[in-house]
C-alpha positions in Angstrom: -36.5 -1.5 11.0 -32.5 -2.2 10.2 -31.6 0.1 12.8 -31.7 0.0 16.7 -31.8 3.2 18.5 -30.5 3.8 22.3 -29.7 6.9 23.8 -26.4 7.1 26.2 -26.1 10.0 28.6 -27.2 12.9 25.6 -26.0 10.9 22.8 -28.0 9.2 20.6 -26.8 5.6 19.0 -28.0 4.6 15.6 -26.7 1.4 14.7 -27.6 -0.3 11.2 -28.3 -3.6 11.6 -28.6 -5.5 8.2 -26.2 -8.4 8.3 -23.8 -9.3 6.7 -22.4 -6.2 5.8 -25.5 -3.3 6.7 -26.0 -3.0 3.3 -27.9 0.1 2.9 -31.3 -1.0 1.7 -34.4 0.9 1.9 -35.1 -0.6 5.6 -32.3 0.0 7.0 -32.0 3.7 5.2 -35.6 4.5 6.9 -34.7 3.1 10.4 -31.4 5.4 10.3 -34.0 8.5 9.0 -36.0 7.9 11.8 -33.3 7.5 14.7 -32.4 11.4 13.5 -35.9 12.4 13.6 -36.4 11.1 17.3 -33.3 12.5 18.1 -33.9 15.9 16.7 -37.2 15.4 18.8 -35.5 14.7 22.0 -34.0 17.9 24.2 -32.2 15.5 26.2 -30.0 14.1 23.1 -27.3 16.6 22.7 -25.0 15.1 20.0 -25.7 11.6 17.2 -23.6 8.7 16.6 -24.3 6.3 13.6 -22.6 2.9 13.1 -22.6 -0.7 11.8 -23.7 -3.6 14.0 -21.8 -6.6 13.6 -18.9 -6.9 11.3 -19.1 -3.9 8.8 -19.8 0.1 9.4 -22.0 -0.3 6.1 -20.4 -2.2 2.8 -22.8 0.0 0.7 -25.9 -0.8 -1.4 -27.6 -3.2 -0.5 -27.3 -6.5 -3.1 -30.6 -7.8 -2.7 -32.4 -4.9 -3.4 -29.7 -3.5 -6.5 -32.2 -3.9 -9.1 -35.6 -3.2 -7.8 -37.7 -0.4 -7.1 -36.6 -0.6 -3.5 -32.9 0.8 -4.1 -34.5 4.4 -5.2 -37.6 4.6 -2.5 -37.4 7.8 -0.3 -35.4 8.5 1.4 -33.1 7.0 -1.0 -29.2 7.4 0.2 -29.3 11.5 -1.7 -32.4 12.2 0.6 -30.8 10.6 3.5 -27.0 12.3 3.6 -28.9 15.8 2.7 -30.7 14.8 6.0 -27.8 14.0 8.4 -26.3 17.4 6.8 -29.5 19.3 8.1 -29.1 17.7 11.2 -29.2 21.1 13.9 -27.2 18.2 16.3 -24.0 16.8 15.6 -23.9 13.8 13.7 -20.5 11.6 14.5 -19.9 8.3 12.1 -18.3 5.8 14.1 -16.6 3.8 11.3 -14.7 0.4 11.5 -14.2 -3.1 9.7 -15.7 -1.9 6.4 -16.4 1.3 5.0 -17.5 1.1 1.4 -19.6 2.6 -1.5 -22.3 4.2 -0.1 -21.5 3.3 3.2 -18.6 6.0 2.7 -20.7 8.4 1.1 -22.8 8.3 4.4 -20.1 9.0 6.5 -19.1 11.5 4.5 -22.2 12.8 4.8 -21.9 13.7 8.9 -20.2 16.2 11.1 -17.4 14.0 12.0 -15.7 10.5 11.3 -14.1 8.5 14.2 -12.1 5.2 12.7 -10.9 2.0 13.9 -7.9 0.7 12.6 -8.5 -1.7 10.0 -10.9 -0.7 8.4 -10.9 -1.0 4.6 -12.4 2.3 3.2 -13.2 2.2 -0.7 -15.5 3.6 -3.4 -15.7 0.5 -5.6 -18.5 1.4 -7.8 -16.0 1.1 -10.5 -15.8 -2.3 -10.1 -19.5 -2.8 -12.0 -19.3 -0.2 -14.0 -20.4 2.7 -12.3 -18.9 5.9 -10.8 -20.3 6.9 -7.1 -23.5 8.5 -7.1 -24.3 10.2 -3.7 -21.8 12.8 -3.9 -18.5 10.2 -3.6 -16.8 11.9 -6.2 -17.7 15.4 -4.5 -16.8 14.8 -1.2 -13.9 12.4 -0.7 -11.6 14.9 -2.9 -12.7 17.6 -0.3 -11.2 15.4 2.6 -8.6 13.4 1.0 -7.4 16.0 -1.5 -7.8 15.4 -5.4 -4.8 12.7 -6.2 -5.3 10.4 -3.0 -9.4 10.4 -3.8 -9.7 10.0 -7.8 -6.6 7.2 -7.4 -9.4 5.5 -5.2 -12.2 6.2 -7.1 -11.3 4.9 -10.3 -9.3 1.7 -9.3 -12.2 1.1 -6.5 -9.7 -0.4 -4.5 -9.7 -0.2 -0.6 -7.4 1.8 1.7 -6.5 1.1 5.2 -8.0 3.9 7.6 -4.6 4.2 9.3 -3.2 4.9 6.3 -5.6 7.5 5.1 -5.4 9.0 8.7 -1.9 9.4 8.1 -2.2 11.3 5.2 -0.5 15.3 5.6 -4.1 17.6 5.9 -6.8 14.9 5.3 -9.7 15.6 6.5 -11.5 12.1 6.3 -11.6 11.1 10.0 -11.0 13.7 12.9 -9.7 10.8 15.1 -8.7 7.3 15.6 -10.0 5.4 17.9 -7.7 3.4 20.4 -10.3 1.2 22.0 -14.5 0.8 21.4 -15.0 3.0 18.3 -18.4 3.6 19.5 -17.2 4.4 22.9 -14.4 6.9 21.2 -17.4 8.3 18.9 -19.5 9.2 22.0 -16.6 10.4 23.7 -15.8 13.0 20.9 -20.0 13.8 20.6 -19.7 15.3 24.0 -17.0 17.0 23.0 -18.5 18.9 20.2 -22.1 19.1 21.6 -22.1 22.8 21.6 -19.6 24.1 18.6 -21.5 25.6 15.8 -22.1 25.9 12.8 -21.6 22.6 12.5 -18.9 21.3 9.8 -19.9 20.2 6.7 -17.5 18.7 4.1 -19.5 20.1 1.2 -18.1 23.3 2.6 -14.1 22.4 2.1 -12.4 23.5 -1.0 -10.4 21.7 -3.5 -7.4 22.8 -3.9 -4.4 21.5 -6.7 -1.4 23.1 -7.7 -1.8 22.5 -11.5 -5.3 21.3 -11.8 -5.6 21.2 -15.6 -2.2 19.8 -16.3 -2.6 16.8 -12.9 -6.4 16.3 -14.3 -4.8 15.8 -18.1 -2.2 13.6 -16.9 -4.9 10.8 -14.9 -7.2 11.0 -17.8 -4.2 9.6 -20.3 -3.4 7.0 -17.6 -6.7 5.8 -17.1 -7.5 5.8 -20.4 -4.4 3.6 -21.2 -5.7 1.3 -18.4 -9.2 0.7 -18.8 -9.5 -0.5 -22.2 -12.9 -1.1 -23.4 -14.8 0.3 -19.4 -16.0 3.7 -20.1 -16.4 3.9 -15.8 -13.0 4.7 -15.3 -12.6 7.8 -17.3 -15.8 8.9 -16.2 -14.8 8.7 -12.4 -12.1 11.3 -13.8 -14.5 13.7 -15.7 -17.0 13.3 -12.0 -14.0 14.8 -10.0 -13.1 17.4 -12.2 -16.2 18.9 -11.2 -15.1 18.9 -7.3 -12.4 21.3 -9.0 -14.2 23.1 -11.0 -17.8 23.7 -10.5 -19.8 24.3 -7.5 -21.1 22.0 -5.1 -24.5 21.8 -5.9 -24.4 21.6 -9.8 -21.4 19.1 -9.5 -23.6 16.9 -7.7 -26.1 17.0 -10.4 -23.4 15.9 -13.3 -22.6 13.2 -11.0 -25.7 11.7 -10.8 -26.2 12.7 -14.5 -23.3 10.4 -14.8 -23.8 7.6 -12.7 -27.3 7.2 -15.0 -25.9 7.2 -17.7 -23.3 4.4 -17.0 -26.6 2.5 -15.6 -27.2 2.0 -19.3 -24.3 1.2 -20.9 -23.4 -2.6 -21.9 -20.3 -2.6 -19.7 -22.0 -2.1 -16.8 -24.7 -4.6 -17.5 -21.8 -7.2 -18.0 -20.3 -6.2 -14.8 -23.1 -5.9 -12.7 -24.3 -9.5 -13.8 -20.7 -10.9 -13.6 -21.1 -9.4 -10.0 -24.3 -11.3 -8.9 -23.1 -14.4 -11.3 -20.1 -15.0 -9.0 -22.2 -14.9 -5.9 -25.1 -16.8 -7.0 -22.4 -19.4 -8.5 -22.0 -21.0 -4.8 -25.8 -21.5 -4.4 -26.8 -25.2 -5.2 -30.8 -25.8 -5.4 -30.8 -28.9 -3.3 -28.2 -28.2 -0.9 -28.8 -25.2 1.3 -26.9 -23.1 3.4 -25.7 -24.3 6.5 -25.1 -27.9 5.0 -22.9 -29.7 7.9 -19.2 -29.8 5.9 -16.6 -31.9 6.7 -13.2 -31.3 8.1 -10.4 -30.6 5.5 -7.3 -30.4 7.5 -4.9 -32.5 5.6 -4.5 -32.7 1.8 -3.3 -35.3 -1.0 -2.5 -34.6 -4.0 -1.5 -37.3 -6.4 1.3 -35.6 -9.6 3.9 -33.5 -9.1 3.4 -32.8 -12.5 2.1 -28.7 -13.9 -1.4 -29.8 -12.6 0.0 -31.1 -9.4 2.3 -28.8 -8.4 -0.6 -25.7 -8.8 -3.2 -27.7 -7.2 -0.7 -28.1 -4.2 0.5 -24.4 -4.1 -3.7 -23.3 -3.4 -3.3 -25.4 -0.2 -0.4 -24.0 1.2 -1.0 -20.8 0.1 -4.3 -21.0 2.2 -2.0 -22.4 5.1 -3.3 -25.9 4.5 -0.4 -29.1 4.9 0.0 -30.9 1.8 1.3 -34.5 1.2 2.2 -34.7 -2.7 2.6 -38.2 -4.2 4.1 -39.4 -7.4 6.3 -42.9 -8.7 9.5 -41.7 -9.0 11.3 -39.7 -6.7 13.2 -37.6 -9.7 9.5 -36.7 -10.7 9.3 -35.3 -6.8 12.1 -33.3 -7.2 11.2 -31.6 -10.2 7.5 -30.9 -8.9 9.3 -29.7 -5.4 11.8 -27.5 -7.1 8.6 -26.3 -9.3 6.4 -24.9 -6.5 10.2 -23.0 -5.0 11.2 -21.8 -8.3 7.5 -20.3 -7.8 7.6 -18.7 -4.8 11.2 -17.5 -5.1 9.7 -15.7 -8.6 7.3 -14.1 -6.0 9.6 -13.0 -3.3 12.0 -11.2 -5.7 8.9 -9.5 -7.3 7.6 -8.2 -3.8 3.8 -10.5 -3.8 5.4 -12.7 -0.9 7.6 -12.1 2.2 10.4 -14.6 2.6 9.0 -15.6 6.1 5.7 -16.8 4.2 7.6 -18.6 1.9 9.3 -20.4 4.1 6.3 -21.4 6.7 4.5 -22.7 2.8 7.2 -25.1 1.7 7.2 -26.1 5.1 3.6 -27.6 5.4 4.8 -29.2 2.0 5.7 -32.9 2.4 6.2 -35.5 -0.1 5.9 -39.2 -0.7 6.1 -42.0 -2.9 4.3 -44.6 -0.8 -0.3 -44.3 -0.8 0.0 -45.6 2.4 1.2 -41.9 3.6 -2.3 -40.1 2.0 -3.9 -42.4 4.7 -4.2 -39.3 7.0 -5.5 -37.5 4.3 -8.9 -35.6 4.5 -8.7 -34.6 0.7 -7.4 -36.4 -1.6 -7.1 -35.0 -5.5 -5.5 -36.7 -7.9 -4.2 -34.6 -11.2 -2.6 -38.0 -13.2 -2.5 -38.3 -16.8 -5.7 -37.7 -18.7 -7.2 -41.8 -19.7 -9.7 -43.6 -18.1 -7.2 -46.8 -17.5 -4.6 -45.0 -15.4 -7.6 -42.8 -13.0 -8.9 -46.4 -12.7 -5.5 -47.6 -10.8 -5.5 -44.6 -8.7 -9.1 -44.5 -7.4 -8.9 -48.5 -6.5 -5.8 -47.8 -4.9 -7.2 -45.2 -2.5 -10.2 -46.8 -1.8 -8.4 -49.2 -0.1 -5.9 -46.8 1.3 -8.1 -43.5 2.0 -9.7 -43.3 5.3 -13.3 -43.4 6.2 -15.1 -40.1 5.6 -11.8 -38.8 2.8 -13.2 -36.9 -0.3 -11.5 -38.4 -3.3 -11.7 -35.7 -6.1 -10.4 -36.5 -9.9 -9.1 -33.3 -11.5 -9.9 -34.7 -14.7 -11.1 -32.1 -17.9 -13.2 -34.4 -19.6 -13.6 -38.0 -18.2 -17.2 -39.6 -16.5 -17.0 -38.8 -12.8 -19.3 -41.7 -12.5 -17.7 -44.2 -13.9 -14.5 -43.1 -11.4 -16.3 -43.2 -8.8 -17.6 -46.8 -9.4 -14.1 -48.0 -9.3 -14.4 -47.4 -5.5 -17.0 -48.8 -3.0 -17.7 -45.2 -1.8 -19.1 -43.1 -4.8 -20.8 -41.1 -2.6 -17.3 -39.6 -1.2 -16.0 -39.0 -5.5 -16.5 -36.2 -7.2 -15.2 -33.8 -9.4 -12.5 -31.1 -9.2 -11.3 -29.2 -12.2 -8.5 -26.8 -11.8 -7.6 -24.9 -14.6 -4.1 -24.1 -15.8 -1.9 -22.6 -14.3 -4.0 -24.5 -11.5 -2.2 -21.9 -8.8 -3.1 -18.5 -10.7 -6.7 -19.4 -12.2 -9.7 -18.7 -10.4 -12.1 -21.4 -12.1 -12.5 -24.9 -10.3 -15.5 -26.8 -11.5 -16.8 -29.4 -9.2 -18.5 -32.0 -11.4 -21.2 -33.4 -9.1 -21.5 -37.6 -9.5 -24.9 -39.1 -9.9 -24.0 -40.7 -6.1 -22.0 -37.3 -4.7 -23.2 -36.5 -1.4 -25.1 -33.4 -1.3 -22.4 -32.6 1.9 -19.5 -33.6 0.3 -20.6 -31.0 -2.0 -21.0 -28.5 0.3 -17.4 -29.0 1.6 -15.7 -28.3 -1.7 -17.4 -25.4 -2.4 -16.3 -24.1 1.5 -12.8 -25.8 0.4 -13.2 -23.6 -3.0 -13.6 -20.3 -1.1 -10.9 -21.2 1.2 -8.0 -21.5 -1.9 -9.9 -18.6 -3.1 -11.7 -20.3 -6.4 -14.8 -19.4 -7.9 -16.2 -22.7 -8.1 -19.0 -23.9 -10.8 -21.2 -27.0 -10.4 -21.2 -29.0 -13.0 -23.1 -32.3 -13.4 -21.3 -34.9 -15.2 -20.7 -35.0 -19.7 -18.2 -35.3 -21.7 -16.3 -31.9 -20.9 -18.5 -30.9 -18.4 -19.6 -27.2 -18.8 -16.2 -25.2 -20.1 -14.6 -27.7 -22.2 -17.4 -29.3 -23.7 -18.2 -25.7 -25.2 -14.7 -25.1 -26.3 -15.1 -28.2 -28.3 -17.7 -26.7 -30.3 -15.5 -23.0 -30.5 -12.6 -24.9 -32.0 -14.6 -27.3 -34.0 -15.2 -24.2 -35.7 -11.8 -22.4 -35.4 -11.0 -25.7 -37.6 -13.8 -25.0 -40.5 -12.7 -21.5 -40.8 -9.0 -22.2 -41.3 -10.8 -24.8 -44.1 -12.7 -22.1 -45.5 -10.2 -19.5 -46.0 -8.6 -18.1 -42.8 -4.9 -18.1 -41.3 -4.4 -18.8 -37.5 -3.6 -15.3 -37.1 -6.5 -14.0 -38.6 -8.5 -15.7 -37.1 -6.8 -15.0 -33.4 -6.9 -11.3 -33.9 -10.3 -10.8 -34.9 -11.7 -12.8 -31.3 -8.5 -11.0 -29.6 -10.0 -7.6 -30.8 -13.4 -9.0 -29.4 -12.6 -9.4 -26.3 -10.4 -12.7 -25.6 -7.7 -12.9 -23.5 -6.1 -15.4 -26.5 -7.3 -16.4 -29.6 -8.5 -20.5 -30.0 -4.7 -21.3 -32.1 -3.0 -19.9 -29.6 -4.9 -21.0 -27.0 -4.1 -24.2 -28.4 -0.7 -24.2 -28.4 -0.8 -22.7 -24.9 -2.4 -26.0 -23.5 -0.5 -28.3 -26.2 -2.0 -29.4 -29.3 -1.9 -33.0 -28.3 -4.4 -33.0 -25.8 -7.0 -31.8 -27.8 -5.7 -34.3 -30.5 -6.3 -36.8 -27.8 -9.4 -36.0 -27.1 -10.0 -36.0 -30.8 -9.1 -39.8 -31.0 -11.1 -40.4 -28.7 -13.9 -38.5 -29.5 -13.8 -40.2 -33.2 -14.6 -43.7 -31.8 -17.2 -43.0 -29.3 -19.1 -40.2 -31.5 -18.2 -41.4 -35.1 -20.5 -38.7 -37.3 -18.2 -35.7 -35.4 -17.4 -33.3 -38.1 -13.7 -31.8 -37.4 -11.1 -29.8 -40.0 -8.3 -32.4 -40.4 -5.8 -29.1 -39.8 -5.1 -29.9 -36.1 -4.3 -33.6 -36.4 -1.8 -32.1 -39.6 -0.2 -29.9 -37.4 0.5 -33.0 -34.4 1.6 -35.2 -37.1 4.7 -32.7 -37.8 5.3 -32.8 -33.8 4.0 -29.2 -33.6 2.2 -29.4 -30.1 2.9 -25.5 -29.2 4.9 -23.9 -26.8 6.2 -26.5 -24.9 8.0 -28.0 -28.5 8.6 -24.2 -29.1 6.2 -25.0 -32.7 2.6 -25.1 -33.1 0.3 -23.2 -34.6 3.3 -20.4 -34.8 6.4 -20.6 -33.5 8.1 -19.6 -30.5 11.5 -18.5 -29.5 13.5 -20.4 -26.1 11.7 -18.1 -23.0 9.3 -16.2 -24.6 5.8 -16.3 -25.4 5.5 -14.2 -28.6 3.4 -16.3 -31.2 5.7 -15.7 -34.5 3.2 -17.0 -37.9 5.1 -19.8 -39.6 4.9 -20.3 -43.3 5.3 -23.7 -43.6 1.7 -24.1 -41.1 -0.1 -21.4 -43.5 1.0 -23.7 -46.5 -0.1 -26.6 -44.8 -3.3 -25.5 -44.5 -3.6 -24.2 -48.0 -2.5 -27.5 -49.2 -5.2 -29.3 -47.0 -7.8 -27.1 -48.3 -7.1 -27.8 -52.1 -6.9 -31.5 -51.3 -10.8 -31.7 -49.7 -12.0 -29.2 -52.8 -12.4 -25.9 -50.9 -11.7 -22.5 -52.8 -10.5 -19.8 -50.2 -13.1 -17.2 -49.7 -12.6 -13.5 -47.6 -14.2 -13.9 -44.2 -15.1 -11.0 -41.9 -13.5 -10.4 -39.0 -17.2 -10.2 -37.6 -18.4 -13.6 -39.0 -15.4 -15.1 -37.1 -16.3 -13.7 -33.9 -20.0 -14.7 -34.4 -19.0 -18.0 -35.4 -16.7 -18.5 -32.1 -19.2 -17.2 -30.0 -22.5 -17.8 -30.9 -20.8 -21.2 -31.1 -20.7 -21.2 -27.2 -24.1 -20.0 -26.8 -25.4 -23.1 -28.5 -23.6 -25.4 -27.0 -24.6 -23.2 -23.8 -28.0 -23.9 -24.5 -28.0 -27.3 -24.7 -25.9 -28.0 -21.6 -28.5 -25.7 -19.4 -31.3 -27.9 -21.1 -29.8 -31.5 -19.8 -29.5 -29.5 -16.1 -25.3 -29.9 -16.8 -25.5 -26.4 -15.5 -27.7 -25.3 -12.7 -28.2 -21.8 -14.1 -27.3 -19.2 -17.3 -25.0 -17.4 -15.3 -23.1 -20.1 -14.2 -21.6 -20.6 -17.2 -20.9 -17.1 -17.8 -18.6 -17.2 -14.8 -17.2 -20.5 -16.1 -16.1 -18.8 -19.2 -15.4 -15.4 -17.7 -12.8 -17.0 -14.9 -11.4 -20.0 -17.2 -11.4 -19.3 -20.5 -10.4 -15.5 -21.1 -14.1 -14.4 -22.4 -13.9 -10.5 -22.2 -15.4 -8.8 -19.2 -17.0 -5.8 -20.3 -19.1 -8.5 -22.3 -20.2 -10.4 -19.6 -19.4 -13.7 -20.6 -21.5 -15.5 -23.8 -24.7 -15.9 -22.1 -24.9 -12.2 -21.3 -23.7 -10.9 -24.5 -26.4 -13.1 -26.4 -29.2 -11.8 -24.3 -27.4 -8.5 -24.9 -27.5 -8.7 -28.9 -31.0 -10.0 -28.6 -31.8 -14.0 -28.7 -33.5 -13.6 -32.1 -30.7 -11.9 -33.6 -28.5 -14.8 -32.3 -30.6 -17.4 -34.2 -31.2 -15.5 -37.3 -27.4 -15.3 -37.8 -27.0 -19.3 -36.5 -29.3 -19.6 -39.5 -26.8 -18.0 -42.1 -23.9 -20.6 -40.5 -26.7 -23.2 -41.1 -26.5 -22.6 -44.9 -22.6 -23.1 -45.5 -21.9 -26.1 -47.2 -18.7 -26.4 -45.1 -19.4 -25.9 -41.7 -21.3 -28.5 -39.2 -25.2 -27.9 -40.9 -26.7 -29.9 -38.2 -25.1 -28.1 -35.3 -26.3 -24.7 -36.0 -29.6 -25.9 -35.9 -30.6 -24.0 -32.6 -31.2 -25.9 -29.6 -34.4 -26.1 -28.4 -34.4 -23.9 -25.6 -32.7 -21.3 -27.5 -35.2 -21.4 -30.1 -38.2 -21.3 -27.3 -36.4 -18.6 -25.9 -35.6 -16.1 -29.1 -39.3 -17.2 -29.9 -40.9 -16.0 -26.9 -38.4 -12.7 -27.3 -37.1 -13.9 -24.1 -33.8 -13.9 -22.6 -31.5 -16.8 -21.0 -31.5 -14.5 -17.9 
């Protein structure tokens, strides 16, 4: 069982032992159910202690069991708390490091609650789309009073157990432990041995001095704040009932609740976004435990917007950083960058002036390769062509020393044929950061055909260091995210060809879902990169159908914000995208030229273009093995490129609409006369799939 079992002079020990956080699976739930049975039993045990073995009190549900028939086996977590609350003995939850979910629900569940300081104490069932369903929503209100508990509840955020403890008549832990929490735990066991009845926190009142009017006023501010998650207001609605219904039938709604969130789309998104970002780090052929390789100093070639960001991870993470470029104005200007950064951070309150200080000071520049020598990861984030990411991989081959990891930050380029300008391929790969490189959580580390499997394995320890969910990718033209959002704007294109305005088009995927529409996306990144990799594109894959619109709008120098005029215009400072006239006649005119009448298109036969779109292209990618798994490039598009949430990123919403309904409507694109005809012809694994009435997942 998940739970070892001692007895210490009359007290009883149950510790859960299910590493790495004593998730609360149905082993370790029975081993805790049997420790208070043989406790009960036992005349010599006079009081109970529970607590977590290792590094956690209990995180909560267990992951590996989330799904499956396991998670609702008696005694499921209900059955269990009732249990500890029959208890004739005292039952004393000795809490520390983390607290979470259901593991807080169980200590809520005791007699009393010793804490250690530090421990982060949450309810984050929010987080994937659920509200607490043990009787969280019941009890903490009870102990922390109804603002502190619902404020935690429904953001899912964890508190400090000092600070709760701090808090004017909570109720939550009955004392904090200055030493051993188990030793303070047994310590107050004894101490209570004989008191009866025994306290209960079902028991406690809640109490609010305006109830209806406080309970009004968090339902409009949630409401204002969790656009398109039902879970939030429903964590309101769950502790209402602590004020206003009994125990007992309150705990029924809740679970009434909880069910019913179970089913709902948004929680299906988040749940899978959940396990997609932890299944993201597993790589089939390189398992855990890997030996990785020392990264204790750090190149990074461009001082440039790439350069600079890429740097800031480092020293952020407390990593030193040696930052190279040509000319020493362009070190300046990346220097005063990453300040002009952190300064913006200090005034706002994210970052003490201290902190600031100690990161600029493991910042050191150079204009000399010879100084990168030391280096035990070099990345270089130069300017986007094959002839210049030639110079700069020769140059540190012969610079670099034995052992370095030489990464290319490169969006679209072959890894492999990088790493062949250097006589150690097996040290090259891959390292996409995503823009603004310092704020986005995406890196995708394209894997070379000659990568070593524990070069690999350092990047992705490197990744979690700088605090990046990192993608595998293997190596094509785009790899994973931007070869997909080649196919989204190709289509963008056709429908501005076909009818639509920038705007109109931006809404309708806005309303969807997107962070930012594809035009203003566009003009976001700057117009002429994409019209760069359009040139480019046009003499190695000559049959490429594109709208001429985009390569229009370069041609009148309108590459977006950073020219303050692209698809819309922009005013000096601000990011507001204003609709220009002359770019909507532009486009008419281009249409009339090629022979195209304007039509009226849907707002939903946009978003299905755009989308469905991806999912092809999705297909295709997970068919050549670009991408080791479905969900990988749900988190690739859910952490990079603004794809809504509560959808779960394109993989899950086609498996959500149904696979056959996705290829039925690819068929309808199939038939317009102006659109790609070939591409929406669905790729075979997509077809096999809706065939089968199977899903990607």
């Amino acid at each position: 069982m998940s739970a070892a079992y001692e007895v210490r002079d009359g007290v009883a020990v149950i510790t859960m032992n299910n590493p790495p956080v004593n998730g609360l699976g149905y082993d370790t739930r029975v081993g805790i159910a049997q420790g208070l049975e043989r406790a009960q039993a036992d005349a010599a045990v006079q009081a109970i202690v529970i607590t977590g073995a290792g590094k956690a009190f209990s995180g909560g549900a267990d992951i590996k069991e989330f799904t499956s028939v396991k998670s609702t086996m008696e005694p499921n977590l209900l059955t269990l708390i009732r249990q500890l609350e029959a208890c004739t003995k005292p039952v004393v939850a000795a809490v520390h490091s983390v607290c979470m979910g259901g593991g807080l629900e169980l200590a809520l569940g005791c007699h009393y609650r010793v804490a250690a300081p530090g421990c982060a104490v949450a309810l984050p069932e929010v987080k994937i789309g659920l509200i607490p369903g043990a009787g969280g929503t019941q009890r903490l209100p009870r102990v922390l009073g109804v603002e502190t508990a619902l404020n935690m509840i429904a953001t899912g955020e964890p508190v400090k157990s000092e600070l709760l403890a701090a808090q004017p008549g909570q109720k939550l832990f009955d004392r904090m432990a200055e030493g051993n929490v188990v030793d303070a735990a047994v310590a107050l066991a004894r101490e209570v041995a004989a008191v009866r009845p025994l306290p209960l926190v079902r028991h406690l009142k809640v109490t609010h001095p305006n109830p209806d009017g406080y309970i009004q006023f968090a339902r409009n501010t949630v409401k204002a704040m969790s656009k398109n998650f039902p879970a939030p207001q429903r964590c309101v609605d769950a502790v209402e009932l602590s004020l206003k219904e009994k125990f007992d039938v309150a705990m029924v709604k809740e679970l009434e609740i909880f069910k019913g969130l179970m089913l709902t789309p948004e929680c299906k998104a988040l749940r899978h976004a959940f396990f997609a970002e932890r299944a993201a780090s597993k790589i089939p052929d390189v398992p855990e435990g890997t030996p990785v390789r020392t990264i204790a100093k750090v190149g990074v070639i461009g001082a440039g917007t790439m350069g600079g960001g890429i740097s800031m991870n480092f020293l952020n993470a407390g990593v030193p950083v040696t930052m190279l470029e040509m000319k020493q104005d362009a070190l300046d200007r990346g220097v005063a960058t990453i300040r002009k950064n952190y300064e913006s951070q200090v005034k706002r309150g994210k970052l003490k002036a201290d902190k600031f200080e100690q990161r600029m000071a493991l910042l050191s520049t150079t204009l000399a390769y010879d100084d990168l020598k030391d280096a035990d990861l070099i990345i270089e984030a130069v300017f986007e062509e094959m002839g210049v990411k030639e110079t700069v991989f020769r140059t540190l081959d012969e610079v670099a020393k034995p052992g370095a990891i030489l990464a290319s930050n490169t969006s679209t380029l072959d890894v492999n044929r990088i790493a062949s300008f250097t006589k150690r391929p097996q040290d090259v790969v891959g390292m996409h950061f995503f823009s603004p490189a310092n704020v986005m959580k995406l890196l995708e580390v394209v894997r070379g055909e000659k990568t070593a499997k524990d070069v690999l394995a350092t990047v992705m320890a490197v990744a979690k260091k700088i605090r990046k969910t990192a993608v595998v990718s293997g190596v094509c033209d785009g790899f994973i995210g931007n070869r997909m959002i080649e196919q989204y704007s190709r289509q963008a294109g056709f429908l501005l060809d076909e009818g639509c305005t920038p705007q109109q088009v931006d809404k309708a995927i806005e309303k969807f879902g997107f962070a930012m529409g594809p035009f203003r996306m566009g003009d976001l990144a700057g117009n002429d990169i994409g019209w760069a990799i359009r040139k480019r594109r046009a003499v190695e894959y000559p049959d490429m159908k594109y709208s001429k619109t985009a390569d229009l709008l370069c041609e009148k120098g309108r590459y977006g914000q950073k020219t303050q005029a692209g698809w819309y215009d922009y005013k000096p400072g601000k990011r507001d995208a204003i609709p220009n006239a002359e770019v909507e006649q532009m486009i008419a005119d281009h249409r009339a030229s090629i022979g195209i009448a304007p039509r009226k298109i849907s707002d939903d036969e946009i978003v299905h273009r755009l989308v469905y779109s991806l999912v092809n292209e999705a297909a295709h990618i997970l068919e050549e093995g670009i991408a080791n798994k479905a969900s990988d490039i749900d988190m690739v598009y859910l952490t990079g490129y603004g794809f809504p949430l509560h959808r779960g990123g394109p993989i899950c919403y086609a498996d959500t609409v149904g696979l056959y309904n996705v290829v039925q409507a690819m068929k309808g694109f199939a038939a317009n006369p102006h659109d790609d005809q070939a591409f929406w012809q669905p790729a075979p694994l997509l077809a096999r799939l809706a065939a089968e009435g199977k899903t990607f997942s």
